[in-house]
N, CA and C atoms of all chains as a GROMACS GRO file, in nm:
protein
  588
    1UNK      N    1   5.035  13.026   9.782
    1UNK     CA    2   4.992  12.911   9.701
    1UNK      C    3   5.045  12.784   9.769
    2UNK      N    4   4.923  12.681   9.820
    2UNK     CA    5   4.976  12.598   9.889
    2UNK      C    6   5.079  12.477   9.744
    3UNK      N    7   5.122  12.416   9.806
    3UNK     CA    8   5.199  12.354   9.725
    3UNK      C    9   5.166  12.191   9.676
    4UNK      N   10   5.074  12.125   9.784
    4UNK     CA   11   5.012  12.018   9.805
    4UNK      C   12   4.898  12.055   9.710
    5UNK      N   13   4.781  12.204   9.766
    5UNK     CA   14   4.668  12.206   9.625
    5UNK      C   15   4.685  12.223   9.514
    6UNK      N   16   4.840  12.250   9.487
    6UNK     CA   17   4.831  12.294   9.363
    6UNK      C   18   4.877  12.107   9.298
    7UNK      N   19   4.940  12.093   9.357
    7UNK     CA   20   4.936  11.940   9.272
    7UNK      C   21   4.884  11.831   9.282
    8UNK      N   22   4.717  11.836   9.321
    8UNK     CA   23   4.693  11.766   9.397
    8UNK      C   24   4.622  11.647   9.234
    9UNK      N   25   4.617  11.551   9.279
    9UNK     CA   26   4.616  11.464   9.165
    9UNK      C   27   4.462  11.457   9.078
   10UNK      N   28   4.452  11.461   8.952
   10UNK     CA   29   4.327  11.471   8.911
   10UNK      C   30   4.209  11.335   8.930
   11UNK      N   31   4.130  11.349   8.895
   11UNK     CA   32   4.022  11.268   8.887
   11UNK      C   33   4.052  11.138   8.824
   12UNK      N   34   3.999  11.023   8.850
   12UNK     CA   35   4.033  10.944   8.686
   12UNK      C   36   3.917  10.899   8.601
   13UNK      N   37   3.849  11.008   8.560
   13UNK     CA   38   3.797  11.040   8.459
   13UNK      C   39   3.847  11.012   8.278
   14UNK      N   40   3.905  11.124   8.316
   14UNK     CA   41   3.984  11.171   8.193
   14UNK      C   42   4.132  11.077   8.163
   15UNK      N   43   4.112  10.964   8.104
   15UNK     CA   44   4.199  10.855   8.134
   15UNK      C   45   4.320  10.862   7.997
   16UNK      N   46   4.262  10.942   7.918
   16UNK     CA   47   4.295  10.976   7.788
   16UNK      C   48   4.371  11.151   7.744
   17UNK      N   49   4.385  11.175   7.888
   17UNK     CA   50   4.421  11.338   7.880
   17UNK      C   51   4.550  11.289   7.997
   18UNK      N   52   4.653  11.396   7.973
   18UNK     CA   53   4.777  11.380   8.086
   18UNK      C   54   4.791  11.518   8.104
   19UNK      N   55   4.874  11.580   8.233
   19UNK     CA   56   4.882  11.677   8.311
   19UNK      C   57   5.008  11.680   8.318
   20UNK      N   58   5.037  11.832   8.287
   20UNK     CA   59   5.161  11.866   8.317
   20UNK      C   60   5.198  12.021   8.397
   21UNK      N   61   5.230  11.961   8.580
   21UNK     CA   62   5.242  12.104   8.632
   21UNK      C   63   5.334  12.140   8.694
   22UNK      N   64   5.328  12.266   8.682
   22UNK     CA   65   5.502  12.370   8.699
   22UNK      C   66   5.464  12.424   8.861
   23UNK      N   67   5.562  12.404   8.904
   23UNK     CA   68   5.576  12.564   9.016
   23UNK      C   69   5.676  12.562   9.023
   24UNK      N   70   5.733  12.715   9.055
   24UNK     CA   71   5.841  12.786   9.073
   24UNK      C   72   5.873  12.844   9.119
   25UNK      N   73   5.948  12.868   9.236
   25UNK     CA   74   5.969  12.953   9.400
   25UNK      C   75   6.084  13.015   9.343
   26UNK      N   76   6.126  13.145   9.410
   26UNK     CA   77   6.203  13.200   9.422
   26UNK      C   78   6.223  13.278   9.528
   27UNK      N   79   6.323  13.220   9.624
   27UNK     CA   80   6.325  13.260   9.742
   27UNK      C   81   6.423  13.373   9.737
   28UNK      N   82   6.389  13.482   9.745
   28UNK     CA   83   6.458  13.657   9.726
   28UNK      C   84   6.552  13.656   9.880
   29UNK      N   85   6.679  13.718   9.882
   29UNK     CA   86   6.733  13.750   9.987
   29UNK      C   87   6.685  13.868  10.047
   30UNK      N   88   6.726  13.892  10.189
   30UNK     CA   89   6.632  14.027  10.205
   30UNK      C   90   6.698  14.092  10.138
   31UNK      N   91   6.787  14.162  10.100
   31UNK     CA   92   6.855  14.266  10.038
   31UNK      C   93   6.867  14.265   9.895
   32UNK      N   94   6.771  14.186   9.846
   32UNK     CA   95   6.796  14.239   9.695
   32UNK      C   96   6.727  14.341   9.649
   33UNK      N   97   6.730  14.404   9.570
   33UNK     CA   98   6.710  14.560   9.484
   33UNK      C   99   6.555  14.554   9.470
   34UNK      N  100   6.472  14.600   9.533
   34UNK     CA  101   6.380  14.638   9.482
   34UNK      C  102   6.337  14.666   9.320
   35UNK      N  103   6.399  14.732   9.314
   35UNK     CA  104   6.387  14.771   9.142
   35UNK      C  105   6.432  14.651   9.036
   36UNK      N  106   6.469  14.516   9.079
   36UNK     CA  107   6.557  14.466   8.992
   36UNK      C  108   6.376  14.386   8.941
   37UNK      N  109   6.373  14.355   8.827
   37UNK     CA  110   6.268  14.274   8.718
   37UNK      C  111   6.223  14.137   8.805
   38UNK      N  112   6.127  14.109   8.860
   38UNK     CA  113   6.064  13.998   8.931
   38UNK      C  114   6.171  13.888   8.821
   39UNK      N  115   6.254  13.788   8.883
   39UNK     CA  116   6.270  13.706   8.817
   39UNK      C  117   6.134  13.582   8.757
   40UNK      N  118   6.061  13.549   8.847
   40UNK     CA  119   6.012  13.453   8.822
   40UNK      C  120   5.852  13.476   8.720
   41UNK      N  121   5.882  13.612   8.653
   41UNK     CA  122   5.804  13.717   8.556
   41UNK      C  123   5.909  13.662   8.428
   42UNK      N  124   6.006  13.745   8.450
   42UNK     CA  125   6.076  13.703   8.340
   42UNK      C  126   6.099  13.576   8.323
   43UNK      N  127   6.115  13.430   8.357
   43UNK     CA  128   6.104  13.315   8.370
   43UNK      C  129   5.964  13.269   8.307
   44UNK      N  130   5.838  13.314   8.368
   44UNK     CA  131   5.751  13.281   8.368
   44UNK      C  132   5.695  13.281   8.162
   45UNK      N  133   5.730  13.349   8.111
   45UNK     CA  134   5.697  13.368   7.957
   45UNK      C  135   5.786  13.246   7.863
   46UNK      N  136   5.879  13.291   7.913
   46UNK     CA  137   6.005  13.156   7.840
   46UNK      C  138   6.004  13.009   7.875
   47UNK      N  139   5.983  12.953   7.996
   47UNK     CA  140   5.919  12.845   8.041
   47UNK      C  141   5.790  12.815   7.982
   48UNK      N  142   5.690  12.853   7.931
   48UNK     CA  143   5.568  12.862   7.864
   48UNK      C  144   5.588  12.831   7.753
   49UNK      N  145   5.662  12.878   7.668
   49UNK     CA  146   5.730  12.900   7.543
   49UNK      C  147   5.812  12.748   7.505
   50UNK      N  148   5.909  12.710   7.599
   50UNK     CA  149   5.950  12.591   7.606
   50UNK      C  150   5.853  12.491   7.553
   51UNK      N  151   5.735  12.483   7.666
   51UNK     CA  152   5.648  12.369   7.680
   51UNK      C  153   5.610  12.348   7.553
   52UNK      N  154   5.530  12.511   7.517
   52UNK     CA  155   5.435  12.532   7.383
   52UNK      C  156   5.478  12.444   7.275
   53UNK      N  157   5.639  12.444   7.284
   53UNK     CA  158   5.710  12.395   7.151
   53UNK      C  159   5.693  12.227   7.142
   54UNK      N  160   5.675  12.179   7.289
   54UNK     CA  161   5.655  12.037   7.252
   54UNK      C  162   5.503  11.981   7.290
   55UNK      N  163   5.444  12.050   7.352
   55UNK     CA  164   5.274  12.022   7.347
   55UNK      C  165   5.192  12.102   7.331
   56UNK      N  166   5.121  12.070   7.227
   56UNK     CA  167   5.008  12.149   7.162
   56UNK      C  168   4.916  12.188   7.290
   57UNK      N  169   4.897  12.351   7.285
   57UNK     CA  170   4.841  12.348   7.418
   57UNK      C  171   4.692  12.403   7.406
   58UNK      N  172   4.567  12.403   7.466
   58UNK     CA  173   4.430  12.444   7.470
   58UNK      C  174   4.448  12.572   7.533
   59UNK      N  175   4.414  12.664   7.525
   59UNK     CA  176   4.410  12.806   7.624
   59UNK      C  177   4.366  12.801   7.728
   60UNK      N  178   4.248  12.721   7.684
   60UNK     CA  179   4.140  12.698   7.788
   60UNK      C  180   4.155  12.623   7.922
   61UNK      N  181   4.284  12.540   7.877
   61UNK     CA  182   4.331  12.387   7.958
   61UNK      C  183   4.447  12.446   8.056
   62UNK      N  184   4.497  12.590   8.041
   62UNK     CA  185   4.631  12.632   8.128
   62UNK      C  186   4.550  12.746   8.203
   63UNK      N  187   4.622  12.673   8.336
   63UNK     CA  188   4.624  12.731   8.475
   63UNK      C  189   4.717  12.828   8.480
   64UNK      N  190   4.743  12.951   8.504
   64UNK     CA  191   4.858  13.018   8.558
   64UNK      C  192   4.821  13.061   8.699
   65UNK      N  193   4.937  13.017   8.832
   65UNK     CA  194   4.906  13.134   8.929
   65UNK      C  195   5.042  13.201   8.966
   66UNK      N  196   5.002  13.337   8.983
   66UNK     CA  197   5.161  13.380   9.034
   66UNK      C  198   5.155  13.449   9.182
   67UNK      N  199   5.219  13.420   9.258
   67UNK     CA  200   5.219  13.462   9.409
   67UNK      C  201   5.341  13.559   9.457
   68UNK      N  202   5.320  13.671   9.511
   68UNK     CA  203   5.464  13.741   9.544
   68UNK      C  204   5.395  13.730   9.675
   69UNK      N  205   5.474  13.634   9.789
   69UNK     CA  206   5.467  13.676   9.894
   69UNK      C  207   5.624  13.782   9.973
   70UNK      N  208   5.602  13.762  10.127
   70UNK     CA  209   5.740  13.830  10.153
   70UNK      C  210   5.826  13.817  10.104
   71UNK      N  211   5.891  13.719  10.119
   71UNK     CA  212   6.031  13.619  10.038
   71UNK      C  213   6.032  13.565   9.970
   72UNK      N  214   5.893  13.522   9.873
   72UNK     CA  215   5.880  13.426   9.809
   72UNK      C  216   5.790  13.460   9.685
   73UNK      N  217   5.858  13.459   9.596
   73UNK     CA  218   5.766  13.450   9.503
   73UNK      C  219   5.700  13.324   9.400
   74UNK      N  220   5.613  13.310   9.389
   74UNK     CA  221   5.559  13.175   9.326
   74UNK      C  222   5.431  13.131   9.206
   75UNK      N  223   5.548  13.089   9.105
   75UNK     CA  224   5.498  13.075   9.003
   75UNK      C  225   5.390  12.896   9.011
   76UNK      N  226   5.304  12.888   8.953
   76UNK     CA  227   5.218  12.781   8.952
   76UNK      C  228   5.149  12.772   8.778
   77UNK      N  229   5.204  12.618   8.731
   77UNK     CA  230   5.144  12.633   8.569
   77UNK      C  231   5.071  12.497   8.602
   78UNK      N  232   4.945  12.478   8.560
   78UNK     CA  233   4.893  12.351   8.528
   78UNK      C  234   4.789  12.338   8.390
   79UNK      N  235   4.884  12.206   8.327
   79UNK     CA  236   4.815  12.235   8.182
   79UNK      C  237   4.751  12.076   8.155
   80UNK      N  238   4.658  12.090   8.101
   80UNK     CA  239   4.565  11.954   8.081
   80UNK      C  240   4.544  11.938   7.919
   81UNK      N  241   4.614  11.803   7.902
   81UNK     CA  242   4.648  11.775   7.712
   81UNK      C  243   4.566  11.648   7.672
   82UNK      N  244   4.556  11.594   7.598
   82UNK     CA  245   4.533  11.492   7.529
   82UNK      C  246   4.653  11.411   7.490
   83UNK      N  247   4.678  11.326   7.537
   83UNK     CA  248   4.817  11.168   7.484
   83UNK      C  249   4.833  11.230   7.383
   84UNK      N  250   4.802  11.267   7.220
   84UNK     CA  251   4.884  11.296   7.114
   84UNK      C  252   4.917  11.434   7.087
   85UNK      N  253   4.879  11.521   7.171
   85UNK     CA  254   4.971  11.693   7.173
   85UNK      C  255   5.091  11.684   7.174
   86UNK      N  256   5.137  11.548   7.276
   86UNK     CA  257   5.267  11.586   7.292
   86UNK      C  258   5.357  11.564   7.114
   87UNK      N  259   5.469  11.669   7.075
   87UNK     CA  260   5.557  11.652   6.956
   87UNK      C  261   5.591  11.537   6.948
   88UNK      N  262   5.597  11.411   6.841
   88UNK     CA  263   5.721  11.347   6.909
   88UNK      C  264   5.847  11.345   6.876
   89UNK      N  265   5.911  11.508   6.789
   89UNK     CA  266   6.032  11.482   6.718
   89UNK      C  267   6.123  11.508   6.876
   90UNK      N  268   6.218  11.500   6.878
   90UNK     CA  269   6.287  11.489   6.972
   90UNK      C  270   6.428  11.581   6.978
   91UNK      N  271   6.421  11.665   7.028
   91UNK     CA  272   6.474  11.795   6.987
   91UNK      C  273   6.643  11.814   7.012
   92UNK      N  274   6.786  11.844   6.966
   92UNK     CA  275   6.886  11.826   7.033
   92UNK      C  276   6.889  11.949   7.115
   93UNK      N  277   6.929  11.980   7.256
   93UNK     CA  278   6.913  12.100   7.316
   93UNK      C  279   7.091  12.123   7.377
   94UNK      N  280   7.168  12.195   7.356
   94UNK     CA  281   7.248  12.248   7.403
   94UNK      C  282   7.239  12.263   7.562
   95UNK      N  283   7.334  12.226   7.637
   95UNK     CA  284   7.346  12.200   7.768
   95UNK      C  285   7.409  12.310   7.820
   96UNK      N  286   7.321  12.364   7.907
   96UNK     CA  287   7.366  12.524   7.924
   96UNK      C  288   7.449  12.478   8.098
   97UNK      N  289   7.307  12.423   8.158
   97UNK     CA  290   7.390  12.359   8.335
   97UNK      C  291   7.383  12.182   8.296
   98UNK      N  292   7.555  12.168   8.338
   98UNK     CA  293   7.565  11.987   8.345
   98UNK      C  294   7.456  11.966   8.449
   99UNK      N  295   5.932  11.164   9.534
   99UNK     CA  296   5.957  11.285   9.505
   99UNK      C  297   5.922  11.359   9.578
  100UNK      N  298   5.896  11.348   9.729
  100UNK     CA  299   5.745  11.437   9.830
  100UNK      C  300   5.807  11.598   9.792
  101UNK      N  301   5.711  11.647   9.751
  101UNK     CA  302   5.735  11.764   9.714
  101UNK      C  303   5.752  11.838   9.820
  102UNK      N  304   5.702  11.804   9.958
  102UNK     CA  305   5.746  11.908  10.089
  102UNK      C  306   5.891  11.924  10.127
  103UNK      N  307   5.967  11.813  10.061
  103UNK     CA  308   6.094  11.810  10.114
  103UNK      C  309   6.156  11.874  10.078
  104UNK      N  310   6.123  11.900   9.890
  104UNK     CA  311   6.221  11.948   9.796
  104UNK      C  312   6.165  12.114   9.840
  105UNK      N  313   6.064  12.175   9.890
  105UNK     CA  314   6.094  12.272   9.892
  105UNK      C  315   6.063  12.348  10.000
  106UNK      N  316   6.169  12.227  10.109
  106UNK     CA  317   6.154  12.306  10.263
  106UNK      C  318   6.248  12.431  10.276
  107UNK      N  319   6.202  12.541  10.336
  107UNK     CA  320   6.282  12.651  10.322
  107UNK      C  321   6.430  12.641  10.384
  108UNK      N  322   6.528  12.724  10.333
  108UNK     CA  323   6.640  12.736  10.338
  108UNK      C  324   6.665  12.804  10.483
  109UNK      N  325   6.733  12.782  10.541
  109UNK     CA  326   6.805  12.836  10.665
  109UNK      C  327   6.860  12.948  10.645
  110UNK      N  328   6.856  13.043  10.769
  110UNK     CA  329   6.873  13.225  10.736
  110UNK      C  330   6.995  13.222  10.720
  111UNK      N  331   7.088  13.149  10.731
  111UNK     CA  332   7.230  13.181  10.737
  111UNK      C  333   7.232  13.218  10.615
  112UNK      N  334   7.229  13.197  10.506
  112UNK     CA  335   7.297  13.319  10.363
  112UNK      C  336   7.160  13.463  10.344
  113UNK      N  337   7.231  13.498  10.342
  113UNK     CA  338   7.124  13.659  10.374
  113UNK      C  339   7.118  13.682  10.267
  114UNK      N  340   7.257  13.654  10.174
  114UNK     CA  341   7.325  13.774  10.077
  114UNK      C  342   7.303  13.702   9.922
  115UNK      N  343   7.230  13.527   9.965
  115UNK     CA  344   7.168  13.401   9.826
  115UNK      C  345   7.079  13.418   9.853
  116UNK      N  346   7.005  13.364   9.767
  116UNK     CA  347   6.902  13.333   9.676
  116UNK      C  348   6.854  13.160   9.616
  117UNK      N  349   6.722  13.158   9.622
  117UNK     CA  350   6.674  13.008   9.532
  117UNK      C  351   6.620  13.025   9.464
  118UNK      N  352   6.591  12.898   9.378
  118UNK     CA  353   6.542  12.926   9.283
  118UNK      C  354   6.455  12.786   9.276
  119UNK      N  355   6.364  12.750   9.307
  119UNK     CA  356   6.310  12.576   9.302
  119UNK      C  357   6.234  12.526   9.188
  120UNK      N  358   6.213  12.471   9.157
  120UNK     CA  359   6.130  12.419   9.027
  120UNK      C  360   6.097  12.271   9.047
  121UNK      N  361   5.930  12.239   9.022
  121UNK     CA  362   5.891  12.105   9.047
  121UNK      C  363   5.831  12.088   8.910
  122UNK      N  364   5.875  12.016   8.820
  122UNK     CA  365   5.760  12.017   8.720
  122UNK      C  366   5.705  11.828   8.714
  123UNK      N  367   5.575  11.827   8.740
  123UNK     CA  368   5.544  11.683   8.744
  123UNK      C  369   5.474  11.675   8.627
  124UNK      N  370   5.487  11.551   8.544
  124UNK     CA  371   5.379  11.503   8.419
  124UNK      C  372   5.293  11.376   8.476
  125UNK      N  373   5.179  11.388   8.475
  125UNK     CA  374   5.100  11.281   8.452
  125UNK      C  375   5.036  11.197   8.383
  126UNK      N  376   5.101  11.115   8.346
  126UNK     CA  377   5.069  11.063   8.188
  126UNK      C  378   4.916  10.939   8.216
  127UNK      N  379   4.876  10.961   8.091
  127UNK     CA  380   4.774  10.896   8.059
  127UNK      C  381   4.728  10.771   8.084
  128UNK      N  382   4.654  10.655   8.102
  128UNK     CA  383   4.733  10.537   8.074
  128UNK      C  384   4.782  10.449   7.976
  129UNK      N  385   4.693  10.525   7.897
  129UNK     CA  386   4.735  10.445   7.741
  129UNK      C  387   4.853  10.519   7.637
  130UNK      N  388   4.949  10.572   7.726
  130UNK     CA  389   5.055  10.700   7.646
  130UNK      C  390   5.148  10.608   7.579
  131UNK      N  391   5.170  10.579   7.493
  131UNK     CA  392   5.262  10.553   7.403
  131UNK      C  393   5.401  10.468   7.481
  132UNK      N  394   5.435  10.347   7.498
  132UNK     CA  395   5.546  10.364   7.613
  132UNK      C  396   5.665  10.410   7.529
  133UNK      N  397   5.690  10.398   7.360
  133UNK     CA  398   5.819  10.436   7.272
  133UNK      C  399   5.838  10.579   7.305
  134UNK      N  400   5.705  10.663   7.333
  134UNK     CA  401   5.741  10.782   7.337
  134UNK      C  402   5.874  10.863   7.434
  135UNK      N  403   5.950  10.963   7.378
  135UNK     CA  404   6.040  11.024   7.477
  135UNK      C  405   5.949  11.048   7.561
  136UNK      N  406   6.011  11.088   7.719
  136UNK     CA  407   5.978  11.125   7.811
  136UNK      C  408   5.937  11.264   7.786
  137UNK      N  409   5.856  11.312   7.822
  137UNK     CA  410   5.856  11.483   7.826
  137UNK      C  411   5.936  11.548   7.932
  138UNK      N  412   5.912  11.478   8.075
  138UNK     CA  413   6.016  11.542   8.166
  138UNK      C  414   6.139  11.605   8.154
  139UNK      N  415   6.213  11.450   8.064
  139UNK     CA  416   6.342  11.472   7.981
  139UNK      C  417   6.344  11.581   7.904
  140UNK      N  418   6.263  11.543   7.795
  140UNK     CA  419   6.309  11.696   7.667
  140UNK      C  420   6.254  11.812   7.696
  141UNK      N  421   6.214  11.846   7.837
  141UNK     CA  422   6.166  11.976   7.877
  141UNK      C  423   6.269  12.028   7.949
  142UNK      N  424   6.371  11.918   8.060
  142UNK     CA  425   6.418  11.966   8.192
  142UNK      C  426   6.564  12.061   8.089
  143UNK      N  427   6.668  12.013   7.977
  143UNK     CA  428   6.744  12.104   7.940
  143UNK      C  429   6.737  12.231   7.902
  144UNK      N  430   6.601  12.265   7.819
  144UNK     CA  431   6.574  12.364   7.745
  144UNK      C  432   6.546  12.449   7.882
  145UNK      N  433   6.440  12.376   7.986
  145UNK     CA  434   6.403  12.498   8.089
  145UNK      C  435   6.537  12.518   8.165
  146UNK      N  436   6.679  12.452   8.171
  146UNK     CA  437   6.764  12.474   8.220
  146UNK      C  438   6.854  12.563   8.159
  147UNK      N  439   6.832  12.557   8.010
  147UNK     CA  440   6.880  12.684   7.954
  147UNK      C  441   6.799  12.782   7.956
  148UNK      N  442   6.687  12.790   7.930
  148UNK     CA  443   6.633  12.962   8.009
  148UNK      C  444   6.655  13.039   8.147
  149UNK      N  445   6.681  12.911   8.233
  149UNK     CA  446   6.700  13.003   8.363
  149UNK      C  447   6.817  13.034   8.382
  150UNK      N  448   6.918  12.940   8.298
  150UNK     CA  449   7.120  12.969   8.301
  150UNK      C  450   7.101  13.116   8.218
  151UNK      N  451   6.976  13.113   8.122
  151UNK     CA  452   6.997  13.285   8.033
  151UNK      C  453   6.999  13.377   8.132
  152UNK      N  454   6.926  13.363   8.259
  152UNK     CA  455   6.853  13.476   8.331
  152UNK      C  456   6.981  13.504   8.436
  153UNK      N  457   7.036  13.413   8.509
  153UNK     CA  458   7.098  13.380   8.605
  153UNK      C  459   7.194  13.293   8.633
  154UNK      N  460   7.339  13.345   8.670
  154UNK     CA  461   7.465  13.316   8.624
  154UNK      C  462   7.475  13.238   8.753
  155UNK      N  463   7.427  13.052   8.703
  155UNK     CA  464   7.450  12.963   8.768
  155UNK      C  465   7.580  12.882   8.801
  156UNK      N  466   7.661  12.855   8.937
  156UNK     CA  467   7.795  12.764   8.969
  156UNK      C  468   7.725  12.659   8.941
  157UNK      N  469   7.770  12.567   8.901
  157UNK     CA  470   7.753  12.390   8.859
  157UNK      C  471   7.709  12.408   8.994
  158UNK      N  472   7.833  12.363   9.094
  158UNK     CA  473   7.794  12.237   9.218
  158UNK      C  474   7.695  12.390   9.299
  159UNK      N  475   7.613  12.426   9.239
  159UNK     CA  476   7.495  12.482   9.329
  159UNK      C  477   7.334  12.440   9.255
  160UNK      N  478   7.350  12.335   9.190
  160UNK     CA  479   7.256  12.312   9.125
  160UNK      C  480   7.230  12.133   9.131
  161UNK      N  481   7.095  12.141   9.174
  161UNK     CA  482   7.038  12.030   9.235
  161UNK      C  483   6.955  11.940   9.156
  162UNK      N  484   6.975  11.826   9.114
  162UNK     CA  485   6.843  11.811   9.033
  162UNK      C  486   6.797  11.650   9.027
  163UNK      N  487   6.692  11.672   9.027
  163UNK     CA  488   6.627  11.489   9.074
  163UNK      C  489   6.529  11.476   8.961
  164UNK      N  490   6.504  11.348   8.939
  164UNK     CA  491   6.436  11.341   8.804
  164UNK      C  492   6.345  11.150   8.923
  165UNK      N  493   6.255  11.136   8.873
  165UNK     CA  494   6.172  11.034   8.891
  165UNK      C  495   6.104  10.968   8.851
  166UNK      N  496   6.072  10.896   8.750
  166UNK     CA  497   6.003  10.837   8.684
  166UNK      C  498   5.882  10.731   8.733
  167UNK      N  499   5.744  10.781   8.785
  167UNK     CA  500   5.670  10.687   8.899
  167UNK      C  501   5.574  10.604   8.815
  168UNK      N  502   5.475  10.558   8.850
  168UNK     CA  503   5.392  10.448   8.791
  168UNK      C  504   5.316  10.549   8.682
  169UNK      N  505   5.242  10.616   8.710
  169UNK     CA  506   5.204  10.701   8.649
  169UNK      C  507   5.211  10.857   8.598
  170UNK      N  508   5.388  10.861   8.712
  170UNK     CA  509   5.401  11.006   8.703
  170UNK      C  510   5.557  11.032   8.688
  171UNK      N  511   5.623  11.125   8.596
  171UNK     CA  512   5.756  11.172   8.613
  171UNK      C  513   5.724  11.288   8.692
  172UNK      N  514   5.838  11.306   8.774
  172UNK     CA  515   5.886  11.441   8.815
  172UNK      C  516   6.014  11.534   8.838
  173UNK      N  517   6.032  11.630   8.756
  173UNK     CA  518   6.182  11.662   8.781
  173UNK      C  519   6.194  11.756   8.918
  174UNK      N  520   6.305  11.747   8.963
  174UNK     CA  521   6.276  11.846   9.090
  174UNK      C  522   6.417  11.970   9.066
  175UNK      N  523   6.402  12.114   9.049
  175UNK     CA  524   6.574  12.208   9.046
  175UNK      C  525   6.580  12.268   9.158
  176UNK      N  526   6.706  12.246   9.215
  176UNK     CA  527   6.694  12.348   9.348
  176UNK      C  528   6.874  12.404   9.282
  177UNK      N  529   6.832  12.526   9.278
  177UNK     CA  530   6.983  12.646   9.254
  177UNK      C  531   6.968  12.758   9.334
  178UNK      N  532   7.096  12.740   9.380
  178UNK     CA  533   7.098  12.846   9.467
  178UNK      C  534   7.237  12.932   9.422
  179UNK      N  535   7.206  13.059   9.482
  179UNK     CA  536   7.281  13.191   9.384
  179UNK      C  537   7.271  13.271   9.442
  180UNK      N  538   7.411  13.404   9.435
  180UNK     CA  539   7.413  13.530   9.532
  180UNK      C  540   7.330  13.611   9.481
  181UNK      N  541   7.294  13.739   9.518
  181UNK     CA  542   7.155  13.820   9.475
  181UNK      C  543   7.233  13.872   9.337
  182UNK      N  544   7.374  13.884   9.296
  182UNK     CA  545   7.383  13.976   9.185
  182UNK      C  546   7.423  13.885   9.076
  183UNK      N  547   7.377  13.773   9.080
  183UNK     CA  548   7.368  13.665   9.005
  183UNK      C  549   7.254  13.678   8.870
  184UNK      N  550   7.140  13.757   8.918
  184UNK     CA  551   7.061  13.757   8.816
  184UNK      C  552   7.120  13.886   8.689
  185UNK      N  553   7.072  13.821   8.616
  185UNK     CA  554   7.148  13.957   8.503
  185UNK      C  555   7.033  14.051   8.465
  186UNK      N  556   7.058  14.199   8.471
  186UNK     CA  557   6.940  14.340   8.445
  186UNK      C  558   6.859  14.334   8.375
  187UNK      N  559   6.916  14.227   8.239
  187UNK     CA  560   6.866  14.320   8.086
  187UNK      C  561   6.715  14.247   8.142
  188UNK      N  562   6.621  14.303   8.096
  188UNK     CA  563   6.466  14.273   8.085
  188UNK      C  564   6.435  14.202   7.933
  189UNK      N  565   6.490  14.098   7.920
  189UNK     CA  566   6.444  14.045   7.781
  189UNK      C  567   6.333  14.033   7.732
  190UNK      N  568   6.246  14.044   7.598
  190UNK     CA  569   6.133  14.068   7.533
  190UNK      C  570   6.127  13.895   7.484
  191UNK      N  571   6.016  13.872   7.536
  191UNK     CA  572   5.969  13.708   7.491
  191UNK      C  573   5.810  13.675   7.452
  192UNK      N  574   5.830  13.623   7.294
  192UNK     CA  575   5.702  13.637   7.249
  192UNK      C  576   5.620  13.541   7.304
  193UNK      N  577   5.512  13.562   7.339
  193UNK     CA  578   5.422  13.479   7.423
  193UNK      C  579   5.319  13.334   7.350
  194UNK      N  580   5.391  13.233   7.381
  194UNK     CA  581   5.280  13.135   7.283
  194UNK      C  582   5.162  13.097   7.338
  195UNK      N  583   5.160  13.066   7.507
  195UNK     CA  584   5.083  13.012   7.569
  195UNK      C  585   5.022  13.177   7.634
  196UNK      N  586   4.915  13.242   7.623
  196UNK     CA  587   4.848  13.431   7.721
  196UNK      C  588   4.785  13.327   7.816
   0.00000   0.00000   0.00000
């Protein structure tokens, strides 16, 4: 997944809709465990989940791509909203990394 | 924010780490609210606590750039981590966004 197409800027059409897109690499050492759970799988549901909670999302409007190359695995989200999806309560979130 | 920079690959010297990158860009509208919170903002903690759930992050290995452009925020995470950093359990996460 190139990294440039995936974000490449929309039209300006839609002057009244905003874009919001994810990618997510995970560069694997050679020696990690085969068997261990694709991180960027398990990532990939809970990051989604995040968003969901503060913009109302269309089904229709989200992109997912997921890429396992050699070393790399790569997550790609692109979601297309309307200005008032977004929540506007403003949430307190516990700081897990300063 | 050139996104080629933030996720030029890492040099072979650590065999035995791992990355983890994350670009999330918003493109806002032009008529978006300017009172409104940022979304970048009230997205970048929460997605920083899902991936601290997954993967037992050191502070000073964790990278993070935030940008606010004419028409676009972008946060940028670069963490890097030894391979037995990620934790086994396979957690169950209900899906809002299929």
């Amino acid at each position: 997944m190139s990294v440039l197409t995936f974000l490449k800027p929309r039209g300006s059409s839609s002057v009244a809709r905003e874009r919001l897109q994810l990618i997510l690499a995970h560069e694997r050492a050679e020696r990690s465990e085969t068997g261990r759970p694709d991180l960027i799988i398990t990532l990939r549901e809970e990051i989604l989940n995040v968003i969901a909670k503060h913009v109302t999302v269309e089904r229709d409007k989200v992109q997912i791509k997921l890429e396992r190359g050699e070393g790399v695995s790569t997550l790609g989200v692109d979601i297309e909203f309307p200005v008032d999806a977004i929540s506007k309560a403003k949430p307190k979130a516990k700081r897990a990394i300063a």
